[in-house]
N, C-alpha and C positions, 0 to 999 in steps of 0.2 A: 408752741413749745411742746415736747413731748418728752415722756423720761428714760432717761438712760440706766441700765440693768446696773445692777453690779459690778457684773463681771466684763462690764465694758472696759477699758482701760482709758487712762483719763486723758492719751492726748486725741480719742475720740469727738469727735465736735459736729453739732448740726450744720448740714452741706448748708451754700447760698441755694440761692434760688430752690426753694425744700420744694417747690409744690410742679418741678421737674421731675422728680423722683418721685419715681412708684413705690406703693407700698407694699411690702414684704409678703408674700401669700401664705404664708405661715405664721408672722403675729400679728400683721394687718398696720406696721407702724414704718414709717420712712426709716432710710439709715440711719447711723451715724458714721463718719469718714473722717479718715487720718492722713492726711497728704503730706508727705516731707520730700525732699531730695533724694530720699533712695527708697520710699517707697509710698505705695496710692490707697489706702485699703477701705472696703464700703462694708458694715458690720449690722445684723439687725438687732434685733433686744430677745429675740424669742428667749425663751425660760428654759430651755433644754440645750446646754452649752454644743454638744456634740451636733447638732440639727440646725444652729446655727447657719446663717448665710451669712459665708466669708467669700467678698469679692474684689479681685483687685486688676488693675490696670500697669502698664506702662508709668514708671515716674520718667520724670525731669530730669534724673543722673541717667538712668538707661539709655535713654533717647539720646542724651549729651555722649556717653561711651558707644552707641551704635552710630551716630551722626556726625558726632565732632560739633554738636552744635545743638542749640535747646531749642529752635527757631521751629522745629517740626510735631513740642509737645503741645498734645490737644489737651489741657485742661478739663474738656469734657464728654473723655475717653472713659473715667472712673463712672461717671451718669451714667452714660451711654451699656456699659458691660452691667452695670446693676441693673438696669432697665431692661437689658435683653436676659438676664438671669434670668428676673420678675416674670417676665414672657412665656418664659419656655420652662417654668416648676410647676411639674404641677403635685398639689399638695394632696 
């Protein structure tokens, strides 16, 4: 378990599978992520709101209004975009 900032918003939550997720090159702490219907969002904790790493994917409604159909969402497209963030910041 790890703590969540303040300024996190509270339908923020620790991903599954956490130890898929890279950690943040500027706090050194995994996400937290908010996935709903209309949207996928991966957020770190750093201390300086503006500097923040905000990352988001494709939701489950998007893919349903580009598709006609949910059958094409990857679940672990939001991992995936925070992981390639992680990669390519350098801090």
């Amino acid at each position: 378990m790890y703590s969540r900032s303040d300024s996190i918003h509270e339908g923020y939550e620790e991903p599954t599978n956490i130890n898929d997720w890279l950690d943040c090159p500027k706090c050194n702490q995994k996400p937290w992520v908010w996935i709903f219907d209309n949207g996928s969002y991966a957020k770190c904790c750093c201390k300086h709101k503006y500097k923040r790493a905000n990352v988001s994917s494709e939701s489950v409604g998007d893919v349903y209004r580009r598709t006609g159909s949910a059958i094409e969402y990857n679940r672990n497209n939001l991992r995936k975009a925070w992981n390639e963030y992680v990669l390519n910041t350098n801090v």
